[in-house]
C-alpha positions in Angstrom: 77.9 134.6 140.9 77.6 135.1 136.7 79.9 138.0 137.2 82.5 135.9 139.1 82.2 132.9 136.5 82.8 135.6 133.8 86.3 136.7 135.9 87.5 133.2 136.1 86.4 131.7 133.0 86.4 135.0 130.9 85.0 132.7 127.6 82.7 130.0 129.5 79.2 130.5 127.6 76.5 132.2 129.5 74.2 129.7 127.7 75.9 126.7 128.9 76.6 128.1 132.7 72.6 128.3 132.4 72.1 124.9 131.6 74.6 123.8 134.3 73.1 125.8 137.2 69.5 124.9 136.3 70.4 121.4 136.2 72.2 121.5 139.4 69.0 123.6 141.2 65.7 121.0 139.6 65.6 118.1 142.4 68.1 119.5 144.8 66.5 117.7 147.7 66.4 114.5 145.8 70.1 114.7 145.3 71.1 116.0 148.6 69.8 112.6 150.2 71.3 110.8 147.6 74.3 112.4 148.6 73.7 111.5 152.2 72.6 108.0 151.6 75.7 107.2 150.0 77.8 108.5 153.1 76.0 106.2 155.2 77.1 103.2 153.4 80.3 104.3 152.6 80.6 104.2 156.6 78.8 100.8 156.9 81.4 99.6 154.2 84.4 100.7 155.9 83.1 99.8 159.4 82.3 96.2 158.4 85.2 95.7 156.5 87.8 97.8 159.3 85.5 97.7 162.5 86.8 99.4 165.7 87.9 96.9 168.4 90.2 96.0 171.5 93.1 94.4 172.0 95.1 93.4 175.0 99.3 93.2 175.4 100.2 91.3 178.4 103.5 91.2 180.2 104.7 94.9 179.7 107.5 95.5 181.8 107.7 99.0 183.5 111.1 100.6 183.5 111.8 102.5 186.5 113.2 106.5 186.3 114.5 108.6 188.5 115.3 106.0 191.4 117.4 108.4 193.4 115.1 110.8 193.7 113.6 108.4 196.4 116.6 106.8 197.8 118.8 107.6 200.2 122.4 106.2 201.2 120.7 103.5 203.6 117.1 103.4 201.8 116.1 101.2 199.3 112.4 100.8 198.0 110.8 96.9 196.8 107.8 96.4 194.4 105.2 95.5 196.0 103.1 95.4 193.0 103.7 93.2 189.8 106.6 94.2 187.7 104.8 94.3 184.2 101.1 95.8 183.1 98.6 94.7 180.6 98.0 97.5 178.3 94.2 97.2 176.0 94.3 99.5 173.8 90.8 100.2 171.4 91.7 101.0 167.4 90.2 100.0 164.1 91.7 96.4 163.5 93.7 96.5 160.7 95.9 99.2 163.4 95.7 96.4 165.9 97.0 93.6 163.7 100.1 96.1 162.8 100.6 96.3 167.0 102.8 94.0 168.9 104.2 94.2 172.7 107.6 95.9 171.7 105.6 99.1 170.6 104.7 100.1 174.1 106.6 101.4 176.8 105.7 102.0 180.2 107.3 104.3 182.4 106.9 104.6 186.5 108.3 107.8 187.3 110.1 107.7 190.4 109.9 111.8 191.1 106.1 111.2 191.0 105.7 109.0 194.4 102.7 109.9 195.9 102.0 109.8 199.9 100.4 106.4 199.8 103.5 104.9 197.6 102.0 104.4 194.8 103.7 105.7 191.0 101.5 106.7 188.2 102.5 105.2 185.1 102.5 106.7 181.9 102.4 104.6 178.6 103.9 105.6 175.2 103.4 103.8 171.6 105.6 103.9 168.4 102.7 103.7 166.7 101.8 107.2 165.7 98.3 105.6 164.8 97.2 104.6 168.3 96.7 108.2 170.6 96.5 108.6 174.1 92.7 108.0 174.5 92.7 104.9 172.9 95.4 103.1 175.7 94.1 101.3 179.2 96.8 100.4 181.6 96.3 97.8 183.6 97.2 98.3 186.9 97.4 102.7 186.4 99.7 102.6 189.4 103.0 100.9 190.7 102.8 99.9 194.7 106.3 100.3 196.2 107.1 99.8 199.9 110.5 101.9 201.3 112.6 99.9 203.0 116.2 99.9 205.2 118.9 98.3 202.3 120.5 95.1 204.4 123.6 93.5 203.6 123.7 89.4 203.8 126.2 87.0 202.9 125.3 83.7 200.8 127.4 80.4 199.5 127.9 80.6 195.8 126.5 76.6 194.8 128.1 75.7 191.7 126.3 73.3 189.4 127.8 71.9 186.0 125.6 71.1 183.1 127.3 68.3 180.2 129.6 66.1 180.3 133.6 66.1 179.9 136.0 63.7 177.5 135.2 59.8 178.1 137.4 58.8 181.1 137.1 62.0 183.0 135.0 64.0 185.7 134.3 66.8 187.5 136.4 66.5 190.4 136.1 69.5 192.3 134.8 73.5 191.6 136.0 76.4 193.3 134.6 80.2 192.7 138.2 81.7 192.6 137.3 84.9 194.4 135.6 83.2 197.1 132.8 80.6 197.9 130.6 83.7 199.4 129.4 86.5 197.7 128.1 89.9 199.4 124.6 90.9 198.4 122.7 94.4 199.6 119.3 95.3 198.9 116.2 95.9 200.1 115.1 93.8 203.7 112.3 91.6 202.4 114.2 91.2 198.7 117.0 89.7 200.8 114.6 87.5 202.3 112.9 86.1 199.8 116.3 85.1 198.7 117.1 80.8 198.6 119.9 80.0 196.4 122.5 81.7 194.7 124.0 79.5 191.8 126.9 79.7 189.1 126.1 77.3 186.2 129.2 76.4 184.0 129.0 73.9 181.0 131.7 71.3 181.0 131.1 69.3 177.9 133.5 68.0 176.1 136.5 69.1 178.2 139.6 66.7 178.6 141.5 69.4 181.1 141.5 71.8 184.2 139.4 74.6 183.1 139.1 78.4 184.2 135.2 79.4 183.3 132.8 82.5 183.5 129.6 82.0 185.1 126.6 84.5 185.5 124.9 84.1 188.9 121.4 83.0 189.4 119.6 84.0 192.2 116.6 81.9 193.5 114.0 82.5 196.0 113.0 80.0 198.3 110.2 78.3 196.1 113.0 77.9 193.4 112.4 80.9 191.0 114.5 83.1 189.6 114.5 86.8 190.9 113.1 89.1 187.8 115.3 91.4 185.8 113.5 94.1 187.8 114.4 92.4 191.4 118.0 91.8 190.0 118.4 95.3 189.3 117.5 96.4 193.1 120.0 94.2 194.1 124.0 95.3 194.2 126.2 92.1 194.3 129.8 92.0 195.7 132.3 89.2 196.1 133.5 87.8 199.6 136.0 90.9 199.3 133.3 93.9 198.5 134.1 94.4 195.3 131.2 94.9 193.2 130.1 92.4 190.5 128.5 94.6 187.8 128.2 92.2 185.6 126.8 89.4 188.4 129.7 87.0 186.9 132.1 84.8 188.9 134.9 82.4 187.7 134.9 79.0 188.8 137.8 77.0 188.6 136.9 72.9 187.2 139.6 70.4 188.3 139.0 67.6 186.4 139.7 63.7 187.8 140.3 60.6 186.3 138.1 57.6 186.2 139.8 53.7 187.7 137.6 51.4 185.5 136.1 48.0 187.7 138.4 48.2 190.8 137.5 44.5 193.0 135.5 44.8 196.0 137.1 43.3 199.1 134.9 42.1 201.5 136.1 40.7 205.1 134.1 38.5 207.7 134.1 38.8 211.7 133.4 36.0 213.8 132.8 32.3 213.6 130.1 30.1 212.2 128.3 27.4 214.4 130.6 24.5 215.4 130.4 22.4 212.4 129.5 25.0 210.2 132.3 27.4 208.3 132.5 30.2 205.3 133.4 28.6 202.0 133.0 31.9 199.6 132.1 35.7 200.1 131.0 37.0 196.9 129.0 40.4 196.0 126.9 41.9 193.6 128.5 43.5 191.6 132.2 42.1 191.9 133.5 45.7 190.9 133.4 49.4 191.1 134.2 52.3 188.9 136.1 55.1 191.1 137.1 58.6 190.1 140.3 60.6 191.5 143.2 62.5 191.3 146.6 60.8 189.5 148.0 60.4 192.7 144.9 58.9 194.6 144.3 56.1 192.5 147.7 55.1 192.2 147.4 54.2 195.5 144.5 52.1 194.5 144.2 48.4 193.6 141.2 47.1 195.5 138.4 48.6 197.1 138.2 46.9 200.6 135.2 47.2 202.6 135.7 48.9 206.1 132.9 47.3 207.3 133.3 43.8 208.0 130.2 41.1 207.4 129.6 39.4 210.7 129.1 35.6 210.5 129.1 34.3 213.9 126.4 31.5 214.6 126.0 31.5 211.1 124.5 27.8 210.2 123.2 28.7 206.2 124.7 30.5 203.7 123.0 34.0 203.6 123.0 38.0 202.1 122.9 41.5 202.7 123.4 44.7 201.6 126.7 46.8 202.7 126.9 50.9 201.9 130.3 51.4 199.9 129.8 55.3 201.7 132.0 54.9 204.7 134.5 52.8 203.3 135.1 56.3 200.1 134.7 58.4 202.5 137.6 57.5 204.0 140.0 58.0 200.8 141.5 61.1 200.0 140.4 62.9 196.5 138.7 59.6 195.5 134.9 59.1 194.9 132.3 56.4 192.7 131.9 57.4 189.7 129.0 59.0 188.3 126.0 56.3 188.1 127.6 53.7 190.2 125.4 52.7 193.3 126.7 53.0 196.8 125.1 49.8 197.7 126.3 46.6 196.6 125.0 42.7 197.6 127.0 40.2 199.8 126.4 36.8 200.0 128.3 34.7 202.4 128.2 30.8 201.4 128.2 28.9 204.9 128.5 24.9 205.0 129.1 22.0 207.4 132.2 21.0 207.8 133.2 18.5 204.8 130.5 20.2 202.2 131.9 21.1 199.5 129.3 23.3 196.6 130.7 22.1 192.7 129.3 23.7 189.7 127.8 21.5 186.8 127.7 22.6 183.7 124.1 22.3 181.3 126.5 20.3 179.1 127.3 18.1 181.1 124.0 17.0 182.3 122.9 13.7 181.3 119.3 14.6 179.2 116.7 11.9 178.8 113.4 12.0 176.6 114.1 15.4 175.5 111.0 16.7 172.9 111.6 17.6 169.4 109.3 20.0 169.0 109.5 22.3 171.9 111.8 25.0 172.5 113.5 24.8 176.3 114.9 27.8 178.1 116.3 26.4 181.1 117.4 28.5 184.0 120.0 28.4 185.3 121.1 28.5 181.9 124.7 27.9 182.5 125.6 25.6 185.4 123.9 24.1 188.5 125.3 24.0 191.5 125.9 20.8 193.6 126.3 20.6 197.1 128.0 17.3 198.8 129.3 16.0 202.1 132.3 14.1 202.7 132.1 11.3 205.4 135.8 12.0 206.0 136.2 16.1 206.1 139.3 15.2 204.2 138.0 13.9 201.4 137.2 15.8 198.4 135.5 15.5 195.2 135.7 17.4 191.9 132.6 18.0 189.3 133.7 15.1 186.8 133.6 12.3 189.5 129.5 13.6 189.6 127.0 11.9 187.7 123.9 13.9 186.9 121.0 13.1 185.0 118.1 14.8 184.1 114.3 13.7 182.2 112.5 16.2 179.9 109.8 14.1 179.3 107.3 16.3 181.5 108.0 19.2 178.8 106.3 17.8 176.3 103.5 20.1 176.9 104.0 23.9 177.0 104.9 25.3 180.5 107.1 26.1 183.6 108.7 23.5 185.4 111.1 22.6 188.1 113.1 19.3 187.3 115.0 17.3 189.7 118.1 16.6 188.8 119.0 12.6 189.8 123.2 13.0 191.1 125.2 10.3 191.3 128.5 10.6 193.9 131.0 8.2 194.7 131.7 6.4 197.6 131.7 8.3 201.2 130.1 11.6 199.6 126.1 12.3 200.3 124.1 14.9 198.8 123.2 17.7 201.3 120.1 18.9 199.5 118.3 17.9 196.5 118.9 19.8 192.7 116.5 20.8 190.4 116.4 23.1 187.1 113.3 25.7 186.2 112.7 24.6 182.7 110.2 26.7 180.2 108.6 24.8 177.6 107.5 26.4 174.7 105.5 24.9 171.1 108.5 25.5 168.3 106.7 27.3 165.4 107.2 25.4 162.1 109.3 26.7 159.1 107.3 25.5 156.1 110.1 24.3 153.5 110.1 26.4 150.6 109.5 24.4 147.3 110.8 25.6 143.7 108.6 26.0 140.9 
């Protein structure tokens, strides 16, 4: 060893190499442990502070290789298994926190089918860091099940999400190449299949349109296929041709909207003998219809087709009619969006010489009204006044009628129903009596403001 030293350090002092070695060789046990000692914490250190631990990436989609190794013209195979694994993968954790889903790939082999159709999968990571070892894939396999491929054929829905221009919509949608499309795939794929929609946005449009829609597929329970059943799936229009791209073009004719058209109603029959129909009104008096140019020029009422039947009838009575029938019946005309089918008929019926006269609030006479109580009274515009001539002949108007009423009950806070005292002329009788729902309520006080 001294003869080395001297060929590499040629002037390095035999007295000082002396003192160096002897140094080196007094407690060499002492100093090995220290040595090792130190190593052991070093490794505590670095384990505490960068501990080895697991991790978990869910939702890893396998991409399928090699599908025609496995297919033939009139063969097709189906997942059986889930389309996407769950990788855990065991690192030091400042690795792990570096690690997201997008670093993985998992591969299913199609060449490497086995006899009880199952593919191994084989998982790769861009992480250099992360080996082989240190990856679980969860399942290790991909179950697929062979099938026959099946052709069906399935109605293209079309469904339109916004809303166009004020004073227009939607009128009618039609997939140009055909309301069918063509779609082949595996047997049970096919039928898991529900519905198969084109979605095109209309909002904000003012005129005919000529769109683009990707189809959705849906199975029965209303989910959409996955990317991987999609892509086992080939997709042609009523004609065959394929649709590589799954898209459509849907043509949007766009109508316009007749603001409050009146509702015509018409009665059948005849009332009791002595009885007969003084007014047919409805709830509501109007209807908002949508159509082509030339449809609703054709339009200026709506009338029912279904006429209210008022034979027998002895009181004035309601009921609901279905506006359905009576559209159904018009060419290229519909209700507009939001407006209900249904609408409320009320069919006044009288005696002979009755005759019903509004009275307005105003014109009430108003006794013992109280100052400090704020009345809401309902009806809150007019009451109505039923009379009957002596002479059917005879009639009457609302300024020849006298009616009075007395608020003196409101003085306390409350709901109340009023008769109203009517005064008629000569040869005119009241048929029933009149009264007014009145709400009392305590007035709160304004305190006057003072000035300093």
């Amino acid at each position: 060893m001294k003869h080395k030293i001297s060929l590499i350090f040629p002037e390095f002092p035999k007295k000082l190499w002396k003192k160096i070695s002897g140094s080196l060789r007094r407690n060499l046990p002492l100093k090995l442990i220290s040595v090792g000692v130190a190593f052991v914490i070093w490794l505590v250190v670095a384990n505490v502070s960068n501990p080895t631990m697991s991790k978990l990436f869910r939702d890893i989609k396998i991409e399928i290789i090699n599908e025609d190794s496995v297919t033939e013209i009139d063969k097709a195979f189906d997942i059986v298994s889930e389309d996407s694994v769950v990788i855990k993968v065991t690192e030091r954790r400042r690795v792990l926190e570096s690690l997201s889903a997008s670093d993985f790939t998992v591969v299913a082999d199609m060449e490497n089918l086995t006899e009880m159709n199952t593919v191994p999968l084989t998982v790769t990571c861009s992480n250099s860091a992360v080996t082989l070892d240190e990856i679980t894939v969860v399942p290790a396999s991909m179950k697929v099940e062979l099938e026959q491929i099946q052709e069906s054929e399935f109605v293209i829905t079309v469904e339109t999400t916004g809303t166009p221009q004020s004073g227009y919509e939607v009128g009618t949608t039609d997939v140009v190449d055909g309301k069918t499309i063509q779609i082949a795939g595996p047997e049970s794929l096919l039928e898991r299949i529900g519905q198969v929609t084109a979605s095109i946005s209309v909002n904000g449009i003012s005129t005919d349109q000529r769109l683009t829609s990707t189809l959705t597929i849906t199975d029965k329970n209303g989910d959409a296929l996955s990317e991987t059943q999609m892509s086992r799936l080939q997709i042609k229009n009523s004609s065959g041709v394929l649709l590589s791209d799954n898209t459509v073009t849907v043509d949007v004719e766009l109508w316009e909207v007749l603001y409050e058209v009146p509702i015509m109603i018409e009665t059948s029959g005849t009332p009791a003998q002595g009885y007969e129909v003084t007014e047919v009104t409805s709830v509501p008096t109007t209807v908002n219809l949508v159509g082509t140019q030339e449809a609703l020029a054709l339009v200026e009422v709506l009338s029912v087709s279904t006429p209210v039947s008022v034979a027998g009838a002895t009181e004035t009575f309601s009921q609901e009619l279905d506006l359905s029938e009576t559209i159904s019946a018009m060419e290229n005309v519909r209700l507009a969006s939001g407006t209900d089918s249904v609408i409320t008929v009320t069919v006044v019926v009288e005696q002979s010489g009755d005759q019903t006269l509004q009275i307005a609030l105003s014109d009430l006479t108003v006794l013992n009204r109280p100052d400090n109580m704020l009345l809401t009274f309902s009806p809150a515009d007019a009451i109505s006044v039923t009379v009957h001539a002596d002479d059917e002949e005879s009639t009457i108007t609302s300024g020849e009628i006298a009616a009075t009423i007395d608020l003196s009950v409101c003085s306390e806070a409350g709901d109340y129903e009023i008769p109203v005292e009517i005064e008629l002329p000569d040869g005119f009788t009241l048929v029933s009596e009149v009264t007014l729902m009145v709400n009392a309520a305590v007035q709160e006080q304004q305190e006057a403001s003072t000035e300093d």
